[in-house]
PyMOL Python script that loads the backbone (N, CA, C, O; Angstrom):
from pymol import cmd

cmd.read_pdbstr("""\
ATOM      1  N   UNK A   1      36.363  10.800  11.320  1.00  0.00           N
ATOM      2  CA  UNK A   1      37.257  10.040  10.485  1.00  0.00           C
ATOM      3  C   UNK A   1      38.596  10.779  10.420  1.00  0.00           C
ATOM      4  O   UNK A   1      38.525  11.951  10.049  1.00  0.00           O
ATOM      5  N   UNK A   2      39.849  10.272  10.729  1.00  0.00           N
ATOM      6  CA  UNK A   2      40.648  10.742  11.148  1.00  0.00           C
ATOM      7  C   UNK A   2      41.497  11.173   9.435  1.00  0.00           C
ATOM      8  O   UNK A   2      42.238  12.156   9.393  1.00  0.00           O
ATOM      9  N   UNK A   3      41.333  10.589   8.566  1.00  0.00           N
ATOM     10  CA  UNK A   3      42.030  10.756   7.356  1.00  0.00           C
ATOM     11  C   UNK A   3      40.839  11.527   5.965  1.00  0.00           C
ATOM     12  O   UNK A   3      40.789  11.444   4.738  1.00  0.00           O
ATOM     13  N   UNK A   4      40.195  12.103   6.827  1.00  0.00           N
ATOM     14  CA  UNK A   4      39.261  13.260   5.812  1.00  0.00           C
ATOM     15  C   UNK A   4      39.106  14.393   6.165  1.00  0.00           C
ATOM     16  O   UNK A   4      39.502  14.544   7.321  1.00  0.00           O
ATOM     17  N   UNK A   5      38.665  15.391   5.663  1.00  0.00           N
ATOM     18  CA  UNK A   5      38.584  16.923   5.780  1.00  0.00           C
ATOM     19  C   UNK A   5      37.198  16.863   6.585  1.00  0.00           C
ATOM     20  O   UNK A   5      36.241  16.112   6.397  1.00  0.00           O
ATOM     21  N   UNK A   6      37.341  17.686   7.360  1.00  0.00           N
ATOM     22  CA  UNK A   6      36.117  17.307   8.961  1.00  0.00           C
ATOM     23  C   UNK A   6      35.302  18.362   8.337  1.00  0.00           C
ATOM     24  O   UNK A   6      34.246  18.572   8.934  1.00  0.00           O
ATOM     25  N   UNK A   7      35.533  19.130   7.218  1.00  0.00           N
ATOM     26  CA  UNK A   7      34.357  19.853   6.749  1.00  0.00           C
ATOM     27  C   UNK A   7      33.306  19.371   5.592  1.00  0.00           C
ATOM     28  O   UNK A   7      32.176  19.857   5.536  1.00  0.00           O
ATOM     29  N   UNK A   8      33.649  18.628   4.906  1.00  0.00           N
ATOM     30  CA  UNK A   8      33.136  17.708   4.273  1.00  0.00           C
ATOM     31  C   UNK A   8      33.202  16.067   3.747  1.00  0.00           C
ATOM     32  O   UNK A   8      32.728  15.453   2.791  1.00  0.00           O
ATOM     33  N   UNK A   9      34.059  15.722   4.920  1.00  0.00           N
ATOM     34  CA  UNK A   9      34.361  13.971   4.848  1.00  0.00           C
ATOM     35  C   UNK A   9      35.103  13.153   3.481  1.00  0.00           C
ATOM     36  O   UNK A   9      35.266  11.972   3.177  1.00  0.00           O
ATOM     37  N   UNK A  10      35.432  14.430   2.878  1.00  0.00           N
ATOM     38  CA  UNK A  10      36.575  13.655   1.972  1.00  0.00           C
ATOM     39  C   UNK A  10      37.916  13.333   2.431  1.00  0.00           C
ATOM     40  O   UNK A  10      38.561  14.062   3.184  1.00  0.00           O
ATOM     41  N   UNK A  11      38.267  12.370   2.024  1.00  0.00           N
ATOM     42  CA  UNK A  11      39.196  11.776   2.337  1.00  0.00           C
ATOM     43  C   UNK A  11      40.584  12.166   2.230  1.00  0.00           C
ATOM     44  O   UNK A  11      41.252  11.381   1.556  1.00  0.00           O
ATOM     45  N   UNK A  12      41.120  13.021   2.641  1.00  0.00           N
ATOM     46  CA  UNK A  12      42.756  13.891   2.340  1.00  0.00           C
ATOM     47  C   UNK A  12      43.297  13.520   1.361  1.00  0.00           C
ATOM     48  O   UNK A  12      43.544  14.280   0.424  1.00  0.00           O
ATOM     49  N   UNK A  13      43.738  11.671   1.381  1.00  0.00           N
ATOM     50  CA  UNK A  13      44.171  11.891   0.068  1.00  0.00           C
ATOM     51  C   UNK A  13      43.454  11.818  -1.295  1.00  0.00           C
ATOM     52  O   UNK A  13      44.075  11.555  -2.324  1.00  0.00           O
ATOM     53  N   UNK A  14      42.407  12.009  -1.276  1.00  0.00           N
ATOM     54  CA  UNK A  14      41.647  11.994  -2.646  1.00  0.00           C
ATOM     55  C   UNK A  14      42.094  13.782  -3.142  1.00  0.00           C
ATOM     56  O   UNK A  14      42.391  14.255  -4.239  1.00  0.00           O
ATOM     57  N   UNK A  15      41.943  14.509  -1.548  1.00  0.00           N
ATOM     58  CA  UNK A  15      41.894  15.514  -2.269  1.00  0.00           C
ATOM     59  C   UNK A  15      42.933  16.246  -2.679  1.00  0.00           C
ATOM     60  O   UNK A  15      43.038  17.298  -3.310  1.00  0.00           O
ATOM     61  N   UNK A  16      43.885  15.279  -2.070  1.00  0.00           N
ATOM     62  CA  UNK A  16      45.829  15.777  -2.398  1.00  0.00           C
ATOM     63  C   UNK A  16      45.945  15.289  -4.205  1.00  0.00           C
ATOM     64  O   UNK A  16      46.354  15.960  -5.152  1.00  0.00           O
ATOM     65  N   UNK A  17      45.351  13.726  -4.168  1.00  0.00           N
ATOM     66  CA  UNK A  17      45.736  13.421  -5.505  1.00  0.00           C
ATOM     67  C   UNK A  17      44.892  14.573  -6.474  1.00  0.00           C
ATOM     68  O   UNK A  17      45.508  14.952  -7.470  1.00  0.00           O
ATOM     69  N   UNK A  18      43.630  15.103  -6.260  1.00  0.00           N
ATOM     70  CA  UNK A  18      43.221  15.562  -7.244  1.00  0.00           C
ATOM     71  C   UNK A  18      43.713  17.069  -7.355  1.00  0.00           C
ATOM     72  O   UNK A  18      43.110  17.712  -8.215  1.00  0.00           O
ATOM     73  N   UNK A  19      44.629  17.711  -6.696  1.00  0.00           N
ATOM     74  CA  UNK A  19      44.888  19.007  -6.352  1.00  0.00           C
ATOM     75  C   UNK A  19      46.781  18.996  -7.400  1.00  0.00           C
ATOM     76  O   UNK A  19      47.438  19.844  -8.004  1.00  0.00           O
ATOM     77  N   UNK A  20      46.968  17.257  -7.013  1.00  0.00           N
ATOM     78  CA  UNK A  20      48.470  17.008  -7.442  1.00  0.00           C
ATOM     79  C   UNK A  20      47.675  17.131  -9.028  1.00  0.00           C
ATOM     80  O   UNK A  20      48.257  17.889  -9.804  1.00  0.00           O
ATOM     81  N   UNK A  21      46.537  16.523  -9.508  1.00  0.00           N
ATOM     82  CA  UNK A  21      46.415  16.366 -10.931  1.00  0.00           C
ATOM     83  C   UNK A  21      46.302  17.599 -11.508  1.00  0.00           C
ATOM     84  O   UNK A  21      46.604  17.797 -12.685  1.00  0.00           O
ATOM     85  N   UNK A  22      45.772  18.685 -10.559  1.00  0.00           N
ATOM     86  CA  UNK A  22      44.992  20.127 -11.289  1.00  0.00           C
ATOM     87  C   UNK A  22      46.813  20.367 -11.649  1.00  0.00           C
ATOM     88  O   UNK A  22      47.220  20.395 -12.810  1.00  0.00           O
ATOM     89  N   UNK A  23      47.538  20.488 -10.708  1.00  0.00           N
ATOM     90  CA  UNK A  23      48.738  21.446 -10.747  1.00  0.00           C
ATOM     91  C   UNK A  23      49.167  21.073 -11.844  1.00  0.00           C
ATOM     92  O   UNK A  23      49.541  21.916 -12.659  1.00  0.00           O
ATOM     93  N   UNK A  24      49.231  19.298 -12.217  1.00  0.00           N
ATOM     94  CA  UNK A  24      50.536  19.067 -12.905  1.00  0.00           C
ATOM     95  C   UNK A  24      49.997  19.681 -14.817  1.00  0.00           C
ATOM     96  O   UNK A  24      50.740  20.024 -15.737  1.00  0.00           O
ATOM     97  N   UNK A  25      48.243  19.584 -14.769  1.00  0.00           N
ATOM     98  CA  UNK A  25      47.470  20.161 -15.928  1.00  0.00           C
ATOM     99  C   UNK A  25      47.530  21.058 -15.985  1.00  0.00           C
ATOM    100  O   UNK A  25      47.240  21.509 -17.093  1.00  0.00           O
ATOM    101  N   UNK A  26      47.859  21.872 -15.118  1.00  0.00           N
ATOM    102  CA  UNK A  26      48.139  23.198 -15.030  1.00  0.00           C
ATOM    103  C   UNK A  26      49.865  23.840 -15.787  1.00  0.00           C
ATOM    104  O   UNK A  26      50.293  24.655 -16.603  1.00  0.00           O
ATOM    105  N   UNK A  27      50.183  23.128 -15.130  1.00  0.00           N
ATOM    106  CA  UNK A  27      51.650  23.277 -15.482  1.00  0.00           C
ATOM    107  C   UNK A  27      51.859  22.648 -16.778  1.00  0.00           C
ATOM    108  O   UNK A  27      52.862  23.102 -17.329  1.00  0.00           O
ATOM    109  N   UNK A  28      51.167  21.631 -17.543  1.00  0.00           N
ATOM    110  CA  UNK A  28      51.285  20.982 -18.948  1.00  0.00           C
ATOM    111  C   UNK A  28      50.753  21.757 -19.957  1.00  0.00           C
ATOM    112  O   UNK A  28      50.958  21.728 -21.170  1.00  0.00           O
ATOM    113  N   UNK A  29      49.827  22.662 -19.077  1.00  0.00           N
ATOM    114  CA  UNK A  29      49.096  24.127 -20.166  1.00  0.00           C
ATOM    115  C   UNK A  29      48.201  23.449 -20.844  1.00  0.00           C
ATOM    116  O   UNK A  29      47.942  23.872 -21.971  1.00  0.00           O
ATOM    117  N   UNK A  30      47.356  21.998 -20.258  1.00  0.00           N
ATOM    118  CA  UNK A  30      46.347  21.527 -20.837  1.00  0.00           C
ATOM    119  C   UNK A  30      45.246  21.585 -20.275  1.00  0.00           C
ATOM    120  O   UNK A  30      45.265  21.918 -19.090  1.00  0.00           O
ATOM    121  N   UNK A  31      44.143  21.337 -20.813  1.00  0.00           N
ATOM    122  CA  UNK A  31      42.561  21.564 -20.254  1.00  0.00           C
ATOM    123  C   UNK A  31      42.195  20.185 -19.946  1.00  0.00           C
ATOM    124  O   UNK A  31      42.701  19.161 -20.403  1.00  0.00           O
ATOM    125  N   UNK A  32      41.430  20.281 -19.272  1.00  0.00           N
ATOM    126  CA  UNK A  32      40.971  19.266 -18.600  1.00  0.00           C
ATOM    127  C   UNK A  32      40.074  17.930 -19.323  1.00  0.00           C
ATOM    128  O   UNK A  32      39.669  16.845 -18.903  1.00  0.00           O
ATOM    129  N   UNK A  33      40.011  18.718 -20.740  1.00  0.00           N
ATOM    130  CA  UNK A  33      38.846  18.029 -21.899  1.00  0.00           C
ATOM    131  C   UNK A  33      40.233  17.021 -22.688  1.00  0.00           C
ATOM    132  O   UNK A  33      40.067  15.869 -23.090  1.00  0.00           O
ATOM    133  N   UNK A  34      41.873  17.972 -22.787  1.00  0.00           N
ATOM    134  CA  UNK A  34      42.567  17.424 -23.167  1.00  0.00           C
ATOM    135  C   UNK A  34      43.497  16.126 -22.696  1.00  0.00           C
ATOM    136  O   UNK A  34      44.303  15.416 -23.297  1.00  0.00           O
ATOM    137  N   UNK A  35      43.004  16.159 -21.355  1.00  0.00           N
ATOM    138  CA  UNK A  35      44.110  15.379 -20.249  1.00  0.00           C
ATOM    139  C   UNK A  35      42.639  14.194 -20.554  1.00  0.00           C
ATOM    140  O   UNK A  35      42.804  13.103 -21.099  1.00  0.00           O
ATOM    141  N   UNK A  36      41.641  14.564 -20.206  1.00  0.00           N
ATOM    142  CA  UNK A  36      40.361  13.443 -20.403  1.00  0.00           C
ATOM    143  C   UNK A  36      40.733  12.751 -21.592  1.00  0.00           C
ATOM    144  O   UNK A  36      41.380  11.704 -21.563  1.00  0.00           O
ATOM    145  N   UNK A  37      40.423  13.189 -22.418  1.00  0.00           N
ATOM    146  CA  UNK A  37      40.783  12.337 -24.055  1.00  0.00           C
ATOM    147  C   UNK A  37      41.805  11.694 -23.849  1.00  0.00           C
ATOM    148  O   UNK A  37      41.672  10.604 -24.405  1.00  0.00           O
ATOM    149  N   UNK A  38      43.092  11.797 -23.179  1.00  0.00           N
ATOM    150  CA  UNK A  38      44.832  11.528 -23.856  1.00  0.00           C
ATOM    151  C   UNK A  38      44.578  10.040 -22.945  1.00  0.00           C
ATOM    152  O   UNK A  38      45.083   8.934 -23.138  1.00  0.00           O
ATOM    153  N   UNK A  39      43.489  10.534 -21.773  1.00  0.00           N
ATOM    154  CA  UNK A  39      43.700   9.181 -20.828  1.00  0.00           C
ATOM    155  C   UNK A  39      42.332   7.943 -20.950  1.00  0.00           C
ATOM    156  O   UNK A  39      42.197   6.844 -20.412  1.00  0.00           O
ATOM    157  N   UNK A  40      41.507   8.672 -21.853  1.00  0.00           N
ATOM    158  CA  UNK A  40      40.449   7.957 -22.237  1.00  0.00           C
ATOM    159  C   UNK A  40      39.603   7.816 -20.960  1.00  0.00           C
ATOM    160  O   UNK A  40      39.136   6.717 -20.660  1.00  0.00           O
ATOM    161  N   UNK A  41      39.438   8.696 -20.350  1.00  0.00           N
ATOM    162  CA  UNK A  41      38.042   9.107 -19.990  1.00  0.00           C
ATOM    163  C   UNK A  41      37.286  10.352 -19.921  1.00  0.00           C
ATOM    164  O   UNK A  41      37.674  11.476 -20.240  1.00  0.00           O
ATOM    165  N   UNK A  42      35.937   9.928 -19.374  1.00  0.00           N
ATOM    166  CA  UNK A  42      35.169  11.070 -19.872  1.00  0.00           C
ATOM    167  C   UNK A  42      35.699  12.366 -18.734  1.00  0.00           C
ATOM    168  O   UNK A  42      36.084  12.291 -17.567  1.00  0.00           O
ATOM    169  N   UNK A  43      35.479  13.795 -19.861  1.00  0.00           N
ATOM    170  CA  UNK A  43      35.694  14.730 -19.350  1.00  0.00           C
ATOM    171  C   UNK A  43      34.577  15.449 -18.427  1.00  0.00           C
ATOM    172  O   UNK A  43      34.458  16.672 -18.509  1.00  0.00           O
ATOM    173  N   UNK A  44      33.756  14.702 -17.546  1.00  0.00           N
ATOM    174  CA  UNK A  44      33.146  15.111 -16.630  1.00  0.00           C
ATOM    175  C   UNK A  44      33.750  14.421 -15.192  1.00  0.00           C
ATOM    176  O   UNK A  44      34.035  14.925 -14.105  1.00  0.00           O
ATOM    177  N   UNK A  45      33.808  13.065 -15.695  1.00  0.00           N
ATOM    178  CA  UNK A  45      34.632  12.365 -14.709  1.00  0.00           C
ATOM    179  C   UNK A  45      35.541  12.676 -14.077  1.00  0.00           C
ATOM    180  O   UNK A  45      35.687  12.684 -12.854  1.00  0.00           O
ATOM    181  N   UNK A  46      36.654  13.137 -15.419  1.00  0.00           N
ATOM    182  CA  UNK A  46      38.170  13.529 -14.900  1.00  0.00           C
ATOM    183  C   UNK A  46      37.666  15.011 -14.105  1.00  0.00           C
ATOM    184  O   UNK A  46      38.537  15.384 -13.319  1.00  0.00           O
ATOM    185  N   UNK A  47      36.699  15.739 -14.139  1.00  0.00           N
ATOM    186  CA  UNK A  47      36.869  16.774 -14.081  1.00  0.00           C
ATOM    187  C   UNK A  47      36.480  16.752 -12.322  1.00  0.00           C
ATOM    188  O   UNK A  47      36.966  17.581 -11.553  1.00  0.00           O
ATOM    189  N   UNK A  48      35.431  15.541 -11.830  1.00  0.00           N
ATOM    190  CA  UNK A  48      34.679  14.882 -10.395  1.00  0.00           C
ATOM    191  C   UNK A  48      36.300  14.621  -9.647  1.00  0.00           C
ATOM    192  O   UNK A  48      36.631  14.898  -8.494  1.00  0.00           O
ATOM    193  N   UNK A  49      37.175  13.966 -10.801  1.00  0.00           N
ATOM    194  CA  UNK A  49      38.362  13.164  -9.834  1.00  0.00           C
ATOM    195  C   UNK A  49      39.020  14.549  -9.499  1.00  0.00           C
ATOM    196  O   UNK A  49      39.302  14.628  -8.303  1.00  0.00           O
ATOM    197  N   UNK A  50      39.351  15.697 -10.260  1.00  0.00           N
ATOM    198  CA  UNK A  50      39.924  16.892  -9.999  1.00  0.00           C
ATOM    199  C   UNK A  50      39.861  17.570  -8.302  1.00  0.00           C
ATOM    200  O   UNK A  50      40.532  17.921  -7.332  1.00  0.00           O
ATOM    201  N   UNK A  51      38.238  17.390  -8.969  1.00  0.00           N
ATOM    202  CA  UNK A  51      37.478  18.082  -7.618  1.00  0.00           C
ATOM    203  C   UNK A  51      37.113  17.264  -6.089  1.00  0.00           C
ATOM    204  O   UNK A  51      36.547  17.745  -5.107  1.00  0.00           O
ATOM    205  N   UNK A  52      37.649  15.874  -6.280  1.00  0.00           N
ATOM    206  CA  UNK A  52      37.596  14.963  -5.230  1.00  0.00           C
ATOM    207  C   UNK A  52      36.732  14.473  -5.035  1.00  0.00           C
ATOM    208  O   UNK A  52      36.657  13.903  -3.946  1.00  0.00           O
ATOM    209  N   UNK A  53      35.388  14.398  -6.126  1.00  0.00           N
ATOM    210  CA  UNK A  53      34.443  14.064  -6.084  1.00  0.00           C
ATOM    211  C   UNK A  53      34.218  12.367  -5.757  1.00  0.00           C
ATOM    212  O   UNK A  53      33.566  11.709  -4.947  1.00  0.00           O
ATOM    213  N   UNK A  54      35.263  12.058  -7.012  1.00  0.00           N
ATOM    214  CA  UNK A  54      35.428  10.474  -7.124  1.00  0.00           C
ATOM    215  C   UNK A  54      36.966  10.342  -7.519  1.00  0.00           C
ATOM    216  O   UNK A  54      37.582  11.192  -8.162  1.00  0.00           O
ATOM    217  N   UNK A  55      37.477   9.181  -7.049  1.00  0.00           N
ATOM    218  CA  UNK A  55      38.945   8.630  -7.219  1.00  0.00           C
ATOM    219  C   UNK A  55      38.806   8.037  -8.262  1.00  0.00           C
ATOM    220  O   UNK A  55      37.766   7.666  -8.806  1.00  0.00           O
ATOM    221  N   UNK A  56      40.517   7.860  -8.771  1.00  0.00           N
ATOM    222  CA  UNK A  56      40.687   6.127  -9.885  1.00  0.00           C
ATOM    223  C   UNK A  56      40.751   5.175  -9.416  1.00  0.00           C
ATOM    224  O   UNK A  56      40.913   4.971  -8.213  1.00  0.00           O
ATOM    225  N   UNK A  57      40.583   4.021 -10.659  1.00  0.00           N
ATOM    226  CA  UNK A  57      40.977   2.975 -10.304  1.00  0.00           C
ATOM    227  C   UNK A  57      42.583   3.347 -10.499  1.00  0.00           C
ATOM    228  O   UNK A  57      43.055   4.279 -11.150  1.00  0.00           O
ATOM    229  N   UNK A  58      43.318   2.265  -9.684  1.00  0.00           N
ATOM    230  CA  UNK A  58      44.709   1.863 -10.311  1.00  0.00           C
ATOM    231  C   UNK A  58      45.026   1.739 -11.943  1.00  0.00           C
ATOM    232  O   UNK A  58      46.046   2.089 -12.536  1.00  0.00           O
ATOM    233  N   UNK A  59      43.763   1.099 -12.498  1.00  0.00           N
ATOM    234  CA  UNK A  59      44.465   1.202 -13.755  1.00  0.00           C
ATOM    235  C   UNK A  59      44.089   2.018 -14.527  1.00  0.00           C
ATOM    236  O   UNK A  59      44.033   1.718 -15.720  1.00  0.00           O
ATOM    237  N   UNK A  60      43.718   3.301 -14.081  1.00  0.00           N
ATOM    238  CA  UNK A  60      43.727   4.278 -14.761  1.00  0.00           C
ATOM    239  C   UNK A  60      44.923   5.407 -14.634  1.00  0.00           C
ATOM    240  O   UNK A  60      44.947   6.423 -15.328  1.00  0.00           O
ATOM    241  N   UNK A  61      46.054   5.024 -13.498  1.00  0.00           N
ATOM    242  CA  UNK A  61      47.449   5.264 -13.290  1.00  0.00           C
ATOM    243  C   UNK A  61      48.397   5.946 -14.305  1.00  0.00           C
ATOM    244  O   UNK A  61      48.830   7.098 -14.329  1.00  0.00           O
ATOM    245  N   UNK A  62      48.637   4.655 -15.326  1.00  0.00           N
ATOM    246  CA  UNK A  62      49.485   4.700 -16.145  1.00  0.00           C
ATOM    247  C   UNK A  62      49.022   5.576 -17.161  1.00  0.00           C
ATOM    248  O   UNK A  62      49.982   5.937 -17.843  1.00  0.00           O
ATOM    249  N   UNK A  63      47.738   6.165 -17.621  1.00  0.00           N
ATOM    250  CA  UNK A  63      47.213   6.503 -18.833  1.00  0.00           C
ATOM    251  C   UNK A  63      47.127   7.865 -18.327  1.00  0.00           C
ATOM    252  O   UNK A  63      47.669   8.679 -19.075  1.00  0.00           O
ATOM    253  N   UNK A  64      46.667   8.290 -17.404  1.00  0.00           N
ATOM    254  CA  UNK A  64      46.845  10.241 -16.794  1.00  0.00           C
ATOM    255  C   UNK A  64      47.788  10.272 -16.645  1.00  0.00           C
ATOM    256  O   UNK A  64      48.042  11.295 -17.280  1.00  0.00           O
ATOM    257  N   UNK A  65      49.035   9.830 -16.125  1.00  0.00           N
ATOM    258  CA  UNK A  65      50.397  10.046 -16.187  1.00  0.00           C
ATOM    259  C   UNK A  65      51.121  10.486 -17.513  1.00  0.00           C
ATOM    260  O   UNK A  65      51.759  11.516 -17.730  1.00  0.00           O
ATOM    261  N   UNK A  66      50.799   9.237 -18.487  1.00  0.00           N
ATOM    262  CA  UNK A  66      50.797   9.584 -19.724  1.00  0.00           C
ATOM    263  C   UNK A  66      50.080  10.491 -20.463  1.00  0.00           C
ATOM    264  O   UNK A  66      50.593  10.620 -21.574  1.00  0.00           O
ATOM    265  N   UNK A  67      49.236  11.081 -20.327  1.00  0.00           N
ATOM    266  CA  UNK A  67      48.541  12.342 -20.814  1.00  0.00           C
ATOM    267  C   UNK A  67      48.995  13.490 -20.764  1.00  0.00           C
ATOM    268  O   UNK A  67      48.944  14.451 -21.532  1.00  0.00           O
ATOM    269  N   UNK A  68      49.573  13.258 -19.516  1.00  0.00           N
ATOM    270  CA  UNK A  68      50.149  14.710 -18.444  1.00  0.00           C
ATOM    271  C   UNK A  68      51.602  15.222 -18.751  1.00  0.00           C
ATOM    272  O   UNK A  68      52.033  16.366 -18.612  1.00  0.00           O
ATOM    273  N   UNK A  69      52.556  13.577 -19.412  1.00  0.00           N
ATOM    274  CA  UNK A  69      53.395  13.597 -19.824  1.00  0.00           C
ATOM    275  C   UNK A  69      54.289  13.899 -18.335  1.00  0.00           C
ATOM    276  O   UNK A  69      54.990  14.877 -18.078  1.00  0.00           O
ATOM    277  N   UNK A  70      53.896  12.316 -17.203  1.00  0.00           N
ATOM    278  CA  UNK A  70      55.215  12.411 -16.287  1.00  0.00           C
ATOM    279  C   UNK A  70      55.062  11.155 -16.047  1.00  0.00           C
ATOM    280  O   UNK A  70      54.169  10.560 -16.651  1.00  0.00           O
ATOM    281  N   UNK A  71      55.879  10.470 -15.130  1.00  0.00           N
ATOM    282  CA  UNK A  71      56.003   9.338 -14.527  1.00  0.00           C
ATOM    283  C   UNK A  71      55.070   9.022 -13.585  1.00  0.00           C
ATOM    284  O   UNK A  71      54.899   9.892 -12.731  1.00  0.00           O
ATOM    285  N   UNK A  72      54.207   7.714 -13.459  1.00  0.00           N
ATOM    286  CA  UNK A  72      52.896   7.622 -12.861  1.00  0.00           C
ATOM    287  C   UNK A  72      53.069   7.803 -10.843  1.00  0.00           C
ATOM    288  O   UNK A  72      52.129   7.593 -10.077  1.00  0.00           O
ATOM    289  N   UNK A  73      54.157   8.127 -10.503  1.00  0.00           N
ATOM    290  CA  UNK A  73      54.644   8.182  -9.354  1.00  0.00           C
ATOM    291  C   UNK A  73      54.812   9.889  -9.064  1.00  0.00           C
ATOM    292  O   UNK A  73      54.973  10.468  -7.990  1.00  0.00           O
ATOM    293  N   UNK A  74      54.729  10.345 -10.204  1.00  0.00           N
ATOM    294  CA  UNK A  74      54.451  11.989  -9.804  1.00  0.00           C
ATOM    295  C   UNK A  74      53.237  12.112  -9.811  1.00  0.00           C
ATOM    296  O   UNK A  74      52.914  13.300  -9.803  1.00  0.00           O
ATOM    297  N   UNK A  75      52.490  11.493  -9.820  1.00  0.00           N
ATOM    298  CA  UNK A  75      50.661  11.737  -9.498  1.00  0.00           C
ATOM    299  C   UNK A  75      50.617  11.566  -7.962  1.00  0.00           C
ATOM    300  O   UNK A  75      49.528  11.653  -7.394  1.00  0.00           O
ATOM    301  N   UNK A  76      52.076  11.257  -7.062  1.00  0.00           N
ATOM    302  CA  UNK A  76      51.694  11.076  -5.238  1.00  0.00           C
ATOM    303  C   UNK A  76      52.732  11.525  -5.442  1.00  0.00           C
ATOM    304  O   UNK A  76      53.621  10.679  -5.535  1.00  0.00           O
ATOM    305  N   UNK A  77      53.079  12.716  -5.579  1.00  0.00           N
ATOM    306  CA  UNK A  77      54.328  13.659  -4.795  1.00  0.00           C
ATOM    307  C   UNK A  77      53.787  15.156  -4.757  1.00  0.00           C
ATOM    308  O   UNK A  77      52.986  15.726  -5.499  1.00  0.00           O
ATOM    309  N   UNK A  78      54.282  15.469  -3.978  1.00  0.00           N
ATOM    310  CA  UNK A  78      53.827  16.775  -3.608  1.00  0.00           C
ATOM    311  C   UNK A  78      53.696  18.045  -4.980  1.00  0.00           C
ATOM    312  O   UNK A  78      54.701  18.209  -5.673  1.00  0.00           O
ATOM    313  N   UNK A  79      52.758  18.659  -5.203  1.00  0.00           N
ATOM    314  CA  UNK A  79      52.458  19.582  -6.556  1.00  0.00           C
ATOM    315  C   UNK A  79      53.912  20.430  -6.440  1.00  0.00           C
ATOM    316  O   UNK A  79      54.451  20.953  -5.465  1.00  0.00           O
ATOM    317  N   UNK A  80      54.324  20.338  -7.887  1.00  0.00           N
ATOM    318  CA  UNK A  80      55.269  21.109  -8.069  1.00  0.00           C
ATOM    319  C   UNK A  80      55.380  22.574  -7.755  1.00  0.00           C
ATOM    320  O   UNK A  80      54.464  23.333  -8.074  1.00  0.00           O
ATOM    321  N   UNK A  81      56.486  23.017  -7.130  1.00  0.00           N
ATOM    322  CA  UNK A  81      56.425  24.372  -6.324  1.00  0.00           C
ATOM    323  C   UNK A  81      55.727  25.609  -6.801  1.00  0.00           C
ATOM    324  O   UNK A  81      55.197  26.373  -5.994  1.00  0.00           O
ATOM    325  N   UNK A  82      55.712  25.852  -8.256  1.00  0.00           N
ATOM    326  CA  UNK A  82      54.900  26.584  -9.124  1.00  0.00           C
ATOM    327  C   UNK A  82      53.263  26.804  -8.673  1.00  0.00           C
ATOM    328  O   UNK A  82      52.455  27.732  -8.697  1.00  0.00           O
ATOM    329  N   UNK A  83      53.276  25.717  -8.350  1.00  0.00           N
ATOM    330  CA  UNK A  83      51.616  25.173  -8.564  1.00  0.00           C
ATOM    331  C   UNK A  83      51.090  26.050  -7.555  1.00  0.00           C
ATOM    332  O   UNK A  83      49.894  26.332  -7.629  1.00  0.00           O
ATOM    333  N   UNK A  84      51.728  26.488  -6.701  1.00  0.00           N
ATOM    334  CA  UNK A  84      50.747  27.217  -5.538  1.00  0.00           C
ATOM    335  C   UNK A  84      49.586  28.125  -5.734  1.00  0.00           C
ATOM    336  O   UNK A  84      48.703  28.385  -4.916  1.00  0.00           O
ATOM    337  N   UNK A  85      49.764  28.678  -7.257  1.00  0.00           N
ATOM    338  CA  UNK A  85      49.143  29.726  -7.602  1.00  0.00           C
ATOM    339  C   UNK A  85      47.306  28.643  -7.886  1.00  0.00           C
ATOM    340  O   UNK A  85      46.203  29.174  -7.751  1.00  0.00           O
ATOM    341  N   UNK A  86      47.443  27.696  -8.131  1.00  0.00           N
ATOM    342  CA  UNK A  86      46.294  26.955  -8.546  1.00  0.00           C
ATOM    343  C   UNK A  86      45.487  26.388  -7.379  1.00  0.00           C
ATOM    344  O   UNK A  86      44.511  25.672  -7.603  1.00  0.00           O
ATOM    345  N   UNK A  87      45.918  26.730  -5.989  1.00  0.00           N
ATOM    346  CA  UNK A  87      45.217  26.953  -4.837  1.00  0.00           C
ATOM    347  C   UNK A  87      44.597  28.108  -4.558  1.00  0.00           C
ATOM    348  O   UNK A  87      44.945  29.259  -4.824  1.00  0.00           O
ATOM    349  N   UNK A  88      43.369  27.588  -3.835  1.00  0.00           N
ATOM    350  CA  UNK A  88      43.029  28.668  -3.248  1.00  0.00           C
ATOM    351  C   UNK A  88      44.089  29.643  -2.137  1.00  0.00           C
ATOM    352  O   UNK A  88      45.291  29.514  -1.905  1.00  0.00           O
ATOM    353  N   UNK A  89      43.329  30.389  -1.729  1.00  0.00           N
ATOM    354  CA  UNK A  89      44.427  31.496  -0.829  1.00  0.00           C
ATOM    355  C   UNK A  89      44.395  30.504   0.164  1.00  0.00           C
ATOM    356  O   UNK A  89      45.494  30.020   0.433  1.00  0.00           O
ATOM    357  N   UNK A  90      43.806  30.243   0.537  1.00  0.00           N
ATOM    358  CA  UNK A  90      43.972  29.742   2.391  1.00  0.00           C
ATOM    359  C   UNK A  90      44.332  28.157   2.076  1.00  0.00           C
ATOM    360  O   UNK A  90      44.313  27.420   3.062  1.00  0.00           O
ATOM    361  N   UNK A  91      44.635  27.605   0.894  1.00  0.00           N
ATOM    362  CA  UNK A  91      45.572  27.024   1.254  1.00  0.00           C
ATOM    363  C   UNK A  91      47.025  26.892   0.277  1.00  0.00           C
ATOM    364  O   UNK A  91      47.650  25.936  -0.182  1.00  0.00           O
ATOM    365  N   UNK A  92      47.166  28.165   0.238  1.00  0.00           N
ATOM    366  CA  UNK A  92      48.731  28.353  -0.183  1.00  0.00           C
ATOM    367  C   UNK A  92      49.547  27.960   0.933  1.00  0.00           C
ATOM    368  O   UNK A  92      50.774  28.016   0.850  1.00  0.00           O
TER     369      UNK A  92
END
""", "prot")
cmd.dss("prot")
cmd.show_as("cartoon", "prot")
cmd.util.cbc("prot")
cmd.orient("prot")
């Protein structure tokens, strides 16, 4: 599959969006229990979408954006330059 990680068949961008969500929680200095609540779902879930386990729907867009406190179009832009530290090494 040409658009997943050939080591475990996730799908690149699931795992870009959930890497864009860690950074931007990262950078909001919130926990993951807090970004769950603000967007009204459960904090095991949000925690699966983090890890690329499972994606959103679309209309769960507007409400993590709002949690996170950015515009729902910074959830598909590249993690803010800071963020590198919230990668692993090999892929800084």
């Amino acid at each position: 599959m040409a658009n997943s990680d050939s080591s475990a068949g996730v799908p690149v961008q699931r795992l870009a969006f959930g890497r864009r969500l860690r950074a931007l929680r990262t950078r909001a200095g919130l926990s993951q229990t807090a970004v769950a609540a603000a967007a009204g779902m459960d904090r095991s879930f949000y925690a699966e979408v983090e890890a690329a386990i499972h994606s959103v729907s679309v209309d769960r867009i507007p409400a993590l954006a709002r949690a996170l406190g950015v515009g729902p179009h910074e959830l598909f832009q590249d993690p803010p330059a800071d963020s590198s530290q919230d990668l692993p090494p090999c892929e800084r």
